[in-house]
DSSP file (Angstrom, degrees, kcal/mol; ACC not computed):
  #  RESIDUE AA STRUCTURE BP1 BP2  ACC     N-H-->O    O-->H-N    N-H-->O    O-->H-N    TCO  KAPPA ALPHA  PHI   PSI    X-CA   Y-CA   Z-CA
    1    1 A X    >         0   0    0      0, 0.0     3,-0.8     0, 0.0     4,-0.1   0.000 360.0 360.0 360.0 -43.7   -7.5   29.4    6.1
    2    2 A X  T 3>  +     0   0    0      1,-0.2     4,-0.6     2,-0.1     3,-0.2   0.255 360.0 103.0 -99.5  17.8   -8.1   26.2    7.8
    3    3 A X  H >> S+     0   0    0      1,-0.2     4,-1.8     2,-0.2     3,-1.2   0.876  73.8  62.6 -43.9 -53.6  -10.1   24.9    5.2
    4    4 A X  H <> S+     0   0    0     -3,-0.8     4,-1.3     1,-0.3    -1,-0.2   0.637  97.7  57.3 -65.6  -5.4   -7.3   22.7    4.1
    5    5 A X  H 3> S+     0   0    0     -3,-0.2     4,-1.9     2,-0.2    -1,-0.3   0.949 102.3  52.7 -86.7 -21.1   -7.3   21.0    7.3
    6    6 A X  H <X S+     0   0    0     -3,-1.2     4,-1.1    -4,-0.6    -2,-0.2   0.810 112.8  43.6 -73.2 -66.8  -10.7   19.9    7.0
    7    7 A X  H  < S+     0   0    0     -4,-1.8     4,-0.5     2,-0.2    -2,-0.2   0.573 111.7  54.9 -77.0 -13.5  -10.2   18.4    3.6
    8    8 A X  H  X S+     0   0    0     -4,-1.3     4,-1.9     2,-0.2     3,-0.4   0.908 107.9  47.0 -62.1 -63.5   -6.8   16.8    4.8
    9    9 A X  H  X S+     0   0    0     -4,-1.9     4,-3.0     1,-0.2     5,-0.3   0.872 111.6  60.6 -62.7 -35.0   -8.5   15.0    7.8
   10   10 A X  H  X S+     0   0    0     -4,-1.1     4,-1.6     1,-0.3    -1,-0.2   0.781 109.7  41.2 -35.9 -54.0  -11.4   13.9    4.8
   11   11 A X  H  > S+     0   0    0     -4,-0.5     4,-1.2    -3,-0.4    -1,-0.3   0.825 112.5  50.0 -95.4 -27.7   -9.0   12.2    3.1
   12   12 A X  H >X S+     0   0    0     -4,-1.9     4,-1.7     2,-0.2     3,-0.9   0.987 108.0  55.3 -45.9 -64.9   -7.2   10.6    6.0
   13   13 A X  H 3X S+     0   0    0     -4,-3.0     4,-1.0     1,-0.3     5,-0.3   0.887 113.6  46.1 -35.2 -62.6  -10.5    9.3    7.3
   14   14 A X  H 3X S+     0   0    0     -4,-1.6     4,-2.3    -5,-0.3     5,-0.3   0.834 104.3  55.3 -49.3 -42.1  -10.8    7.8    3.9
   15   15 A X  H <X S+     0   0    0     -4,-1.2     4,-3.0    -3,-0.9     5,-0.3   1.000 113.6  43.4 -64.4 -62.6   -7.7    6.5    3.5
   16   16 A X  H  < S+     0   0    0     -4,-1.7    -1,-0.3     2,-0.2    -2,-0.2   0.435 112.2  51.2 -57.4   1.6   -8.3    4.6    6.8
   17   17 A X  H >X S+     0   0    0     -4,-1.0     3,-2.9    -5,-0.2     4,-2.8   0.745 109.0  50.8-109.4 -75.8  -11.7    3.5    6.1
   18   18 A X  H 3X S+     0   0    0     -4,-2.3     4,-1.5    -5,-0.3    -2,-0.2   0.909 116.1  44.0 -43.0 -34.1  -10.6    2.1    2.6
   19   19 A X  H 3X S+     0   0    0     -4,-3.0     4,-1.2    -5,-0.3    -1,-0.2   0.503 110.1  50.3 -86.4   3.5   -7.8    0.1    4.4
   20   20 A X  H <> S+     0   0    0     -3,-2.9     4,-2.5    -5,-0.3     5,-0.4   0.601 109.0  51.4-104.9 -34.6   -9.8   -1.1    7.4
   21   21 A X  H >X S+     0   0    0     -4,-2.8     3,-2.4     2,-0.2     4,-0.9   0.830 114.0  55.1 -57.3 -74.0  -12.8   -2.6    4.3
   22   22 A X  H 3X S+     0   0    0     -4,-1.5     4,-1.5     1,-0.3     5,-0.3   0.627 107.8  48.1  -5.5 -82.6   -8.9   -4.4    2.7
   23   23 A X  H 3X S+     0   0    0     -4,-1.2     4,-2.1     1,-0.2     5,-0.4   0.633 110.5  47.6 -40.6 -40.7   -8.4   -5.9    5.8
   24   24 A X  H XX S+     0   0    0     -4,-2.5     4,-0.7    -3,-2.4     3,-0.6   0.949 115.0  43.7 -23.4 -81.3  -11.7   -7.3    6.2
   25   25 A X  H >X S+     0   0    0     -4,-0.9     4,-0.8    -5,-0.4     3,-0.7   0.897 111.8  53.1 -52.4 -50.4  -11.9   -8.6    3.1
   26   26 A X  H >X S+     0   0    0     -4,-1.5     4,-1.7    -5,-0.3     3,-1.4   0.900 114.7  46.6 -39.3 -48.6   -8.1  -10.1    3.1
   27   27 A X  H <X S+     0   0    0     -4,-2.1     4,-1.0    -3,-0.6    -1,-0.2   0.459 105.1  55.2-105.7  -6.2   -8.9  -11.7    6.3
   28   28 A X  H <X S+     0   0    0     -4,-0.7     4,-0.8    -3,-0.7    -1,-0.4   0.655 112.2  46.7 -95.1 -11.6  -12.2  -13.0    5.2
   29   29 A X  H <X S+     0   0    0     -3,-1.4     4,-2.3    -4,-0.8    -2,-0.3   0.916 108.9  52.4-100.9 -71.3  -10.2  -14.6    2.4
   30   30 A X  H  X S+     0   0    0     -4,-1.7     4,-3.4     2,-0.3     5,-0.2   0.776 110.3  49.9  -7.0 -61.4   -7.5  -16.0    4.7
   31   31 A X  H  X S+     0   0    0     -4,-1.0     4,-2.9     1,-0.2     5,-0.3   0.993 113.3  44.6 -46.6 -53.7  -10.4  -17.7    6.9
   32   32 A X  H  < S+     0   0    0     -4,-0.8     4,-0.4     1,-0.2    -2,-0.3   0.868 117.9  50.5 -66.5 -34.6  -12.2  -19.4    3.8
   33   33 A X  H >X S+     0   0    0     -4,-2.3     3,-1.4     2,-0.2     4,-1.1   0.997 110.7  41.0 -40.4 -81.4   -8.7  -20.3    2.8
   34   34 A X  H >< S+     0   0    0     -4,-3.4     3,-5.3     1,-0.3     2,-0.5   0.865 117.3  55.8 -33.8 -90.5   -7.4  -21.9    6.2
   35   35 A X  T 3X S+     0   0    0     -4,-2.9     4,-0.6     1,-0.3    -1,-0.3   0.514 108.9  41.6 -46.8  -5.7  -10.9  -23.6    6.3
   36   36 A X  T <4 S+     0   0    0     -3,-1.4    -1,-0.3    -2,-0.5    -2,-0.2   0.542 108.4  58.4-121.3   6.5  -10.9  -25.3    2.9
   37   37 A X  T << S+     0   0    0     -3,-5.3    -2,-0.2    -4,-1.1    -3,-0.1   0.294 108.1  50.8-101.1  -1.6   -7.4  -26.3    3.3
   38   38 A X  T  4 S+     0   0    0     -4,-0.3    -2,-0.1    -5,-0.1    -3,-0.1   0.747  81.1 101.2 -93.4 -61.1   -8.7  -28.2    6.6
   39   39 A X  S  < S-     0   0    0     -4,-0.6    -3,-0.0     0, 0.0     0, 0.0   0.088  79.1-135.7 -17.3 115.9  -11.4  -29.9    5.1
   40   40 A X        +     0   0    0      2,-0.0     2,-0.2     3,-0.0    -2,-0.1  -0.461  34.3 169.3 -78.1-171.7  -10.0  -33.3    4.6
   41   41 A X        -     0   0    0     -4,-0.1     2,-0.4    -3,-0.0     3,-0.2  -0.470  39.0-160.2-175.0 106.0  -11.3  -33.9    0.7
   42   42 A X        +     0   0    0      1,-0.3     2,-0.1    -2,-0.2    -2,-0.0  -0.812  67.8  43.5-158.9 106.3   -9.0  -37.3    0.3
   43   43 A X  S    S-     0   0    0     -2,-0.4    -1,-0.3     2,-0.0     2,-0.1  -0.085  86.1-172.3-114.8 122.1   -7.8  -39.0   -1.5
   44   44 A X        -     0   0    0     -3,-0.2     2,-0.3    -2,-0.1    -2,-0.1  -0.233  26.1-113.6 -93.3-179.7   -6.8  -35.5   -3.3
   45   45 A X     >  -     0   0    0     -2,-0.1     4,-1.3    -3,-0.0     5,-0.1  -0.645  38.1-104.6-111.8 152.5   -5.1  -35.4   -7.1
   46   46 A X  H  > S+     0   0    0     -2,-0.3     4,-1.1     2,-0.2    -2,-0.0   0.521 125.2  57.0 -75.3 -12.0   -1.6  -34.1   -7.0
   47   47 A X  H  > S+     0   0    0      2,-0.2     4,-1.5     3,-0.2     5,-0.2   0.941  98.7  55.7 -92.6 -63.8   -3.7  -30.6   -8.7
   48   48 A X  H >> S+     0   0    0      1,-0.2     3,-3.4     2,-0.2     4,-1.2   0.928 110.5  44.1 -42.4 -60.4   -6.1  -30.3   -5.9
   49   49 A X  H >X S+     0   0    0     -4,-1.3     3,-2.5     1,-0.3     4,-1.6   0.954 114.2  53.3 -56.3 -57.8   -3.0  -30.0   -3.3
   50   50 A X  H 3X S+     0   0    0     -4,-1.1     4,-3.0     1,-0.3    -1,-0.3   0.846 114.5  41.4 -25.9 -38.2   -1.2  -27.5   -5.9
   51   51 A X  H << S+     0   0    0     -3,-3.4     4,-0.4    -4,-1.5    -1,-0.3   0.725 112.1  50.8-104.5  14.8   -4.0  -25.6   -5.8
   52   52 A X  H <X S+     0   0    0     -3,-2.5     4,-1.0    -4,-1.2    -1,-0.2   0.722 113.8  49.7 -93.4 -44.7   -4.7  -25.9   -2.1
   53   53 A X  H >X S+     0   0    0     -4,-1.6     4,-1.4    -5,-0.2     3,-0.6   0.986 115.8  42.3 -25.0 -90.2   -1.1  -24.8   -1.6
   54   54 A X  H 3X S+     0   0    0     -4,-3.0     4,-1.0     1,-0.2    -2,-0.2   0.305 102.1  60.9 -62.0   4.2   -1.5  -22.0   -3.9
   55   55 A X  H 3> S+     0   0    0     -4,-0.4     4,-3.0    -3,-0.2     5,-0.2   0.858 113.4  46.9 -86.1 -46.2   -4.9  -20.6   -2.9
   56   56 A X  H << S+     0   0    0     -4,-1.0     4,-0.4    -3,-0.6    -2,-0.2   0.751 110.4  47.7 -66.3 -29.6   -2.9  -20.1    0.6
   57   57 A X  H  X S+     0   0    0     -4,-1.4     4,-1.1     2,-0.1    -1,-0.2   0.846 109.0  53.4 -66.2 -32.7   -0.1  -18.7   -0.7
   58   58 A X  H >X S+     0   0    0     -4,-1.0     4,-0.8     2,-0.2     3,-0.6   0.898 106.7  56.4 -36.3 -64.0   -2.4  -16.4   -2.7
   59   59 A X  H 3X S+     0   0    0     -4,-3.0     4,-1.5     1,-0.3    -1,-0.2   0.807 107.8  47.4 -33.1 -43.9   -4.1  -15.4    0.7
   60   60 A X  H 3> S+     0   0    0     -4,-0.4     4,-0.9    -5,-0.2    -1,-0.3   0.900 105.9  61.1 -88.6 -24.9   -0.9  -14.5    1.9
   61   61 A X  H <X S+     0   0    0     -4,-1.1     4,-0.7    -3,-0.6    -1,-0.2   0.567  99.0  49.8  52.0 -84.6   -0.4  -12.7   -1.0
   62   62 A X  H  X S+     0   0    0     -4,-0.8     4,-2.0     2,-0.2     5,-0.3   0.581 102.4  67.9 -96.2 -20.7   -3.2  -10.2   -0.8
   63   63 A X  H  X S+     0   0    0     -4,-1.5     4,-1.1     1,-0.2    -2,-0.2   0.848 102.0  47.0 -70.6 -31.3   -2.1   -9.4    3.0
   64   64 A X  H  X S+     0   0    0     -4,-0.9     4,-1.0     1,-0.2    -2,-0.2   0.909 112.2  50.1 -74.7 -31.4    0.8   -7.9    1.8
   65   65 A X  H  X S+     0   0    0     -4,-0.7     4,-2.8     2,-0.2     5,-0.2   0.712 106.8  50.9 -35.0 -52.2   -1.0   -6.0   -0.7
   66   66 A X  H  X S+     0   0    0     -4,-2.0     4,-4.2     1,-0.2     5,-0.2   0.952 108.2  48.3 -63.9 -40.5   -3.6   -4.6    1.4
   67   67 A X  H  X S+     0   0    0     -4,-1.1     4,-2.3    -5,-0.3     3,-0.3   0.995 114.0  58.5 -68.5 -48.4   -1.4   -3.1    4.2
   68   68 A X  H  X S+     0   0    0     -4,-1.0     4,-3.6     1,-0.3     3,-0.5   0.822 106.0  40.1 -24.0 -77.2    0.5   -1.7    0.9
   69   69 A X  H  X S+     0   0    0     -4,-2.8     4,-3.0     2,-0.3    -1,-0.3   0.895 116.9  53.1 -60.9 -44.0   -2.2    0.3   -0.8
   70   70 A X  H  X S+     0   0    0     -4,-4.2     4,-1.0    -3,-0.3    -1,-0.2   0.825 107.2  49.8 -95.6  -3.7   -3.1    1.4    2.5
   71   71 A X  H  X S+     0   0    0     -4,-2.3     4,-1.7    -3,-0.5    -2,-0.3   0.926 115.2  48.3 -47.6 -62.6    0.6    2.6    3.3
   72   72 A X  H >X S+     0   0    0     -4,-3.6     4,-2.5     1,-0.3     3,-1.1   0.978 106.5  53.2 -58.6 -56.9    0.4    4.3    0.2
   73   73 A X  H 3X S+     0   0    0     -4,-3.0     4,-1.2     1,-0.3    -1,-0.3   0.788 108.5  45.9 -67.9 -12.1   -2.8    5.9    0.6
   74   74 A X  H 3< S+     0   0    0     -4,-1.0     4,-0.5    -5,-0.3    -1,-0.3   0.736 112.7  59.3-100.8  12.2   -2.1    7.6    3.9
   75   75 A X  H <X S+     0   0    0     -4,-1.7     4,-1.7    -3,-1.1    -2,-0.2   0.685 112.3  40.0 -40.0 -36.7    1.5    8.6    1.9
   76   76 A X  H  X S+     0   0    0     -4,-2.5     4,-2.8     2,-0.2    -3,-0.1   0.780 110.0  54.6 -98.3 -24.5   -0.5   10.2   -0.5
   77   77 A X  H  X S+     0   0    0     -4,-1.2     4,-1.3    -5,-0.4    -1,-0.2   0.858 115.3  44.1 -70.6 -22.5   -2.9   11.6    2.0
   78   78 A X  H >> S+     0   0    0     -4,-0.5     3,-3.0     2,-0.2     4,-1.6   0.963 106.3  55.1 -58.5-103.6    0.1   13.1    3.6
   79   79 A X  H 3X S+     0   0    0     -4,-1.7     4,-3.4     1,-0.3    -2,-0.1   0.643 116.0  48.0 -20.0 -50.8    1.9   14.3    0.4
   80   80 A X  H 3X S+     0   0    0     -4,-2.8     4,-1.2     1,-0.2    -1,-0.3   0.739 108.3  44.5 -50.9 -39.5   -1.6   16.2    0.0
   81   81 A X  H <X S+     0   0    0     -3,-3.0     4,-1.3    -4,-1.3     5,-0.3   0.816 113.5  56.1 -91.4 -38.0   -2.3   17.8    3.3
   82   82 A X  H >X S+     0   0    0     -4,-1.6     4,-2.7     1,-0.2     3,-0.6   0.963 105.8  57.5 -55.7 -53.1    1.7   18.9    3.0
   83   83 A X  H 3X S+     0   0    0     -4,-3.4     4,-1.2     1,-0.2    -1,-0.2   0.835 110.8  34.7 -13.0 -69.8    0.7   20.5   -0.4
   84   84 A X  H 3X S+     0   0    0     -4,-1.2     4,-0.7     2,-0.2    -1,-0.2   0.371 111.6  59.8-104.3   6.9   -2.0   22.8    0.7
   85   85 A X  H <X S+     0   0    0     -4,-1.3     4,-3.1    -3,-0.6     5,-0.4   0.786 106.9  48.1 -82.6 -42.5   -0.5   23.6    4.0
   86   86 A X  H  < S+     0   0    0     -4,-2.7     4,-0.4    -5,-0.3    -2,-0.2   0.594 121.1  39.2 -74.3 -15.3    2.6   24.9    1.9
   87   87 A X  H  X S+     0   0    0     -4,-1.2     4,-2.2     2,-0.1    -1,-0.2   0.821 110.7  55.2 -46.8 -61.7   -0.2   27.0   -0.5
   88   88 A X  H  X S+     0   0    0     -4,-0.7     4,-0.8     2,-0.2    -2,-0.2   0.808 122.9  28.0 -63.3 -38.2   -2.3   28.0    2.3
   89   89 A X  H >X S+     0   0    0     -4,-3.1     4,-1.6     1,-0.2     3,-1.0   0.954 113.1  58.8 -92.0 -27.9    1.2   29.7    4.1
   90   90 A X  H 34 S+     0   0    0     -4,-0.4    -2,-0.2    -5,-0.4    -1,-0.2   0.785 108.6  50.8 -97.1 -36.5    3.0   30.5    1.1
   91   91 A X  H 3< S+     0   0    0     -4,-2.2    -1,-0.3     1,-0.2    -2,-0.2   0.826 104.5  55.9 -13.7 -63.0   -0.5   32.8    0.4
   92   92 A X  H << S+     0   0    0     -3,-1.0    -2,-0.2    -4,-0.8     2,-0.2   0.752  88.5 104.0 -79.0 -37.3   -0.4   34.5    3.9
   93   93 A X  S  < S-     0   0    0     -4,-1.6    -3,-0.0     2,-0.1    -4,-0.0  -0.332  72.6-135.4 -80.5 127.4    3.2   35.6    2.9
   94   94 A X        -     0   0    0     -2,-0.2    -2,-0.1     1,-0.2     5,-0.0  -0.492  26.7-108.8 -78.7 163.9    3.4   39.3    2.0
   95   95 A X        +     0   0    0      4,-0.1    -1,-0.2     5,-0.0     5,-0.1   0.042  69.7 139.5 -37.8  -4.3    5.6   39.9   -1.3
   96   96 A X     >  -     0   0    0      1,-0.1     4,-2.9     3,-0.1    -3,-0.0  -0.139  61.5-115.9 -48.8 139.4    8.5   41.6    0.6
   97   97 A X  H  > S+     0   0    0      2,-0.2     4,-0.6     1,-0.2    -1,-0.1   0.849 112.8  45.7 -49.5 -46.9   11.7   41.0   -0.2
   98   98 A X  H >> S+     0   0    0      1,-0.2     3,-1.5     2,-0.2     4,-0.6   0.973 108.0  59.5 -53.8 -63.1   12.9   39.5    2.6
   99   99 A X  H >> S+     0   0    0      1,-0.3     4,-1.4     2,-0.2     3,-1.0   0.864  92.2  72.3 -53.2 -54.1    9.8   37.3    2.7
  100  100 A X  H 3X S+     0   0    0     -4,-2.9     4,-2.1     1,-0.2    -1,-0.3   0.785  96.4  50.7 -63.3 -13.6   10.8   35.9   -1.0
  101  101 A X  H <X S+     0   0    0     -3,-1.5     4,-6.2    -4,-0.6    -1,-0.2   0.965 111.5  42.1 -67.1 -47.0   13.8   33.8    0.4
  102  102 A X  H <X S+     0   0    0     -3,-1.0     4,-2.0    -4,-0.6     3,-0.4   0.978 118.0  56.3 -59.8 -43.9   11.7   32.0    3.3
  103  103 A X  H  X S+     0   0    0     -4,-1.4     4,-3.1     1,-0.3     5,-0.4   0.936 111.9  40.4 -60.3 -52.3    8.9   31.8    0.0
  104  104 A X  H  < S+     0   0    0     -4,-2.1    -1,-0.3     2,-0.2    -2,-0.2   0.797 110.7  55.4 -83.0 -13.9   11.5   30.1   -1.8
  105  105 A X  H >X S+     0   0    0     -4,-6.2     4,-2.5    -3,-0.4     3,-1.8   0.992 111.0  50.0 -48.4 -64.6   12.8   27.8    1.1
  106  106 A X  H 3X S+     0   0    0     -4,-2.0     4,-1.6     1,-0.2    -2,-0.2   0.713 111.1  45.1 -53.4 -22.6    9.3   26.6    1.5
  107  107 A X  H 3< S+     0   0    0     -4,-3.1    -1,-0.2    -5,-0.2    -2,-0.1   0.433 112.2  52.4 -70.4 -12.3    9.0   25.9   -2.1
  108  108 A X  H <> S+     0   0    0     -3,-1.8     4,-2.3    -5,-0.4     3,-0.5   0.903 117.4  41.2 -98.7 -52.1   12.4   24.2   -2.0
  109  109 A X  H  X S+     0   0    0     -4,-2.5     4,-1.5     1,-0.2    -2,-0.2   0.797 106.5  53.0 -10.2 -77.2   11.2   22.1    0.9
  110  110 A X  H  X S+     0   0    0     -4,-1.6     4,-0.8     2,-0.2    -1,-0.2   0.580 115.8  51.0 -68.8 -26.2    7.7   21.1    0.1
  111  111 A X  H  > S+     0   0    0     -3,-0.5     4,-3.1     2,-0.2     5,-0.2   0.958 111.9  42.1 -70.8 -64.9    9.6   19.8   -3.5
  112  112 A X  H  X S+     0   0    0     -4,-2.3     4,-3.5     2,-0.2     5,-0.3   0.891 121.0  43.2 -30.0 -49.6   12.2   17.9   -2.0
  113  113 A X  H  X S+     0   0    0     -4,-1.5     4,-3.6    -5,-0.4     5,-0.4   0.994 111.2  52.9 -52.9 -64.0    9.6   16.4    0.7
  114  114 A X  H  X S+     0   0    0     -4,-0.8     4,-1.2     1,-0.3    -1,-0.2   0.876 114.3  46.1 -76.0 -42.0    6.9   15.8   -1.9
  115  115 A X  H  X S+     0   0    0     -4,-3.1     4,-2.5     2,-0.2    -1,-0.3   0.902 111.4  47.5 -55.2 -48.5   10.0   13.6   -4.2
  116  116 A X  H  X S+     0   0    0     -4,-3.5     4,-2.0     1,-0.2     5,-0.4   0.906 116.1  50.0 -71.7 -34.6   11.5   11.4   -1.3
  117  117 A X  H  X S+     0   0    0     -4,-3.6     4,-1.0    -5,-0.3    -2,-0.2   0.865 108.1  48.7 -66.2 -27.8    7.8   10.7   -0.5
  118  118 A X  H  X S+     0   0    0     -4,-1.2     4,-0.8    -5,-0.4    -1,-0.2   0.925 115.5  46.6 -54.5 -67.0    7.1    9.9   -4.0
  119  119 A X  H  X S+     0   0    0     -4,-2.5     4,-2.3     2,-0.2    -2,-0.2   0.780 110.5  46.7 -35.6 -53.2   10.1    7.5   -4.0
  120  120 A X  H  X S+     0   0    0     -4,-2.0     4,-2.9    -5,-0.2    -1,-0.2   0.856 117.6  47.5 -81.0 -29.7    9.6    5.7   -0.8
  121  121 A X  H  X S+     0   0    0     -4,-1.0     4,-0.8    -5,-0.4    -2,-0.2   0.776 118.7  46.3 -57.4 -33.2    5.4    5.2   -2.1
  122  122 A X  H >X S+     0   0    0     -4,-0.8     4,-2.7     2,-0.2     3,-0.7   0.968 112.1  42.6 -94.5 -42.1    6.9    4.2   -5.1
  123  123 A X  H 3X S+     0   0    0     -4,-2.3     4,-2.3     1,-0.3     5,-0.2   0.945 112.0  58.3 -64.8 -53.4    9.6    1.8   -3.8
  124  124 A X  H 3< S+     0   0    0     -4,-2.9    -1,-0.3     2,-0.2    -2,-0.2   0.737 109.0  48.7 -68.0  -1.8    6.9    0.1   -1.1
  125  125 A X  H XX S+     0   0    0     -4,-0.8     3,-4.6    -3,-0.7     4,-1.8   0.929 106.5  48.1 -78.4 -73.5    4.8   -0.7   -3.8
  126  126 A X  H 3< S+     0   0    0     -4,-2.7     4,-0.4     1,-0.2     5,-0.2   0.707 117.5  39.9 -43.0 -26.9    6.8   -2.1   -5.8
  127  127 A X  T 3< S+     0   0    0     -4,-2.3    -1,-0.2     3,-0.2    -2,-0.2   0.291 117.5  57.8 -98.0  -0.5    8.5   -4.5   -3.1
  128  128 A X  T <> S+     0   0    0     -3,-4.6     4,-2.0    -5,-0.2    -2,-0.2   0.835 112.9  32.3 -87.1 -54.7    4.8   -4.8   -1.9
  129  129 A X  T  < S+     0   0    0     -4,-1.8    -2,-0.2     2,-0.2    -3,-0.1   0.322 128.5  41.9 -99.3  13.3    3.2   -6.2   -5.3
  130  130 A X  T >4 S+     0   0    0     -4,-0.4     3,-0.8    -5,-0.3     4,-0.3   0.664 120.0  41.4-112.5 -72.5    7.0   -8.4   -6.4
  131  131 A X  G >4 S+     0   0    0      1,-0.3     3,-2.7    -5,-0.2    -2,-0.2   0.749 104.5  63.7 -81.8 -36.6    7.8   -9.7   -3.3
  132  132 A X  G >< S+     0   0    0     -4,-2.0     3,-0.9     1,-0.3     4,-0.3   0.886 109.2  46.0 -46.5 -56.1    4.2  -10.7   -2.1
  133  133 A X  G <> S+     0   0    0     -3,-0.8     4,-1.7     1,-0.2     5,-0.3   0.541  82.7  92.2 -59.7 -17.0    4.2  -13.0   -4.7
  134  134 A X  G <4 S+     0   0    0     -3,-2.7    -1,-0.2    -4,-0.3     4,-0.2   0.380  76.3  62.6 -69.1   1.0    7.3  -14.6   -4.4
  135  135 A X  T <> S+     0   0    0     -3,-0.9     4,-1.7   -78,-0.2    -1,-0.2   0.921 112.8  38.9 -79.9 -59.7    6.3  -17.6   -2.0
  136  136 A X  T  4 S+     0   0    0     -4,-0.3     4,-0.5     1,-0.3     5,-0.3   0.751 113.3  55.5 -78.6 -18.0    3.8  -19.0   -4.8
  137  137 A X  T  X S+     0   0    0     -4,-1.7     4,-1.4     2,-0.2     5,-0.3   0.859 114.9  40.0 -64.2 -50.6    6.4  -18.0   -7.6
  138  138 A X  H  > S+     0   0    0     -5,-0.3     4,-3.8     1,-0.2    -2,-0.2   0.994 114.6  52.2 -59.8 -61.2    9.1  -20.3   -5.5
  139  139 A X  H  < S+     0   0    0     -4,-1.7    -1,-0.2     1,-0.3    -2,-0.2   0.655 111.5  44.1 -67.9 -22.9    6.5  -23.0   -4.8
  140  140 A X  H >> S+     0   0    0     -4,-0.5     3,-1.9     1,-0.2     4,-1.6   0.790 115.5  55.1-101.0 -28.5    5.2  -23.5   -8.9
  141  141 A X  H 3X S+     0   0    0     -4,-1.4     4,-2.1    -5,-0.3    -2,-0.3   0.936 110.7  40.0 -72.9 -30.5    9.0  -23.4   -9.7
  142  142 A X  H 3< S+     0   0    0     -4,-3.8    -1,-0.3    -5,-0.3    -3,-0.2   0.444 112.8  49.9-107.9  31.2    9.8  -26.2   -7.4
  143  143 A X  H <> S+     0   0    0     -3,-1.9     4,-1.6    -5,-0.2     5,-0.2   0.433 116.0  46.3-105.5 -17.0    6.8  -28.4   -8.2
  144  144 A X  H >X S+     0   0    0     -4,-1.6     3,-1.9     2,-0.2     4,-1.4   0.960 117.8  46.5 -70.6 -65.2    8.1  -27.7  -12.3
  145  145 A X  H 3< S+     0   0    0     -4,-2.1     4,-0.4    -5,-0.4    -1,-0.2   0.840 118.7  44.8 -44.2 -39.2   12.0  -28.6  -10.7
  146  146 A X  H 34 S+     0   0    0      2,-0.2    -1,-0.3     1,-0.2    -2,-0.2   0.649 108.8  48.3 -88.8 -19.3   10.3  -31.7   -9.0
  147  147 A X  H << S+     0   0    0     -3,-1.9    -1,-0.2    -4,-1.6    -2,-0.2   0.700 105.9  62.9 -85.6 -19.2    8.1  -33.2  -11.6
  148  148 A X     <        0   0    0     -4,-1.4    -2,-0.2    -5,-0.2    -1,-0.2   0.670 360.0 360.0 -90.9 -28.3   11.2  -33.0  -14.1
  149  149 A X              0   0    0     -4,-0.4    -1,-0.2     0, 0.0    -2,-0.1   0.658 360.0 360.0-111.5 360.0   13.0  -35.3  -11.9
């Protein structure tokens, strides 16, 4: 019976383990960023600063990203463990008539649930992996707007 709980925490564990390596790495990216954007390197080319600019917007970038994917994966680890608790009872439940309403509440539940969760994974990703970008998207459009004049 409690099997599922076992493989629930498994996948949690994972999920946090894969989002703790992200950060790492984002923030190891971030450092080397900062730190080569300190470096004086002068007299720089109007392209070195562009890309000095954009490596740091990039940086910032990949922080929104990380926490993203690892929002989504413990959403999905969630959606999962909700899953096979709502097997694991919906099992346990004897075939009685009376029993098939609560069966089919929990089945009306665990669908609904299992959709807004879908929706709201689906929605912070997207607003995770368009908006992250949208500093360096502004920043190459108003060096294009500024060389044009």
């Amino acid at each position: 019976m409690a099997s599922w709980i076992v493989g629930a925490v498994e996948t949690y564990c994972g999920a946090v383990e894969r989002g703790q390596r992200r950060w790492l790495e984002v923030q190891e990216d971030v450092c080397r960023s900062w730190l080569s954007s300190i470096v004086p390197g002068f007299p720089m080319t109007q392209g070195e600063l562009d890309d000095r600019i954009d490596g740091n917007l990039l940086v910032g970038a990949s922080v929104w990203q990380a926490q993203a994917d690892t929002q989504r994966d413990l959403m999905l680890a969630t959606e999962k463990m909700w899953a096979e608790m709502g097997r694991c009872i919906q099992q346990q439940l004897p075939d009685h008539p009376p029993i098939a309403v609560m069966r089919q509440a929990l089945e009306l539940g665990y669908a609904s649930g299992a959709a807004m969760s879908k929706a709201s994974r689906q929605a912070g990703h997207f607003a995770a992996t368009n908006l992250s970008a949208t500093p360096l998207k502004a920043a190459r459009n108003m060096r294009k707007v500024m060389r044009k004049t």
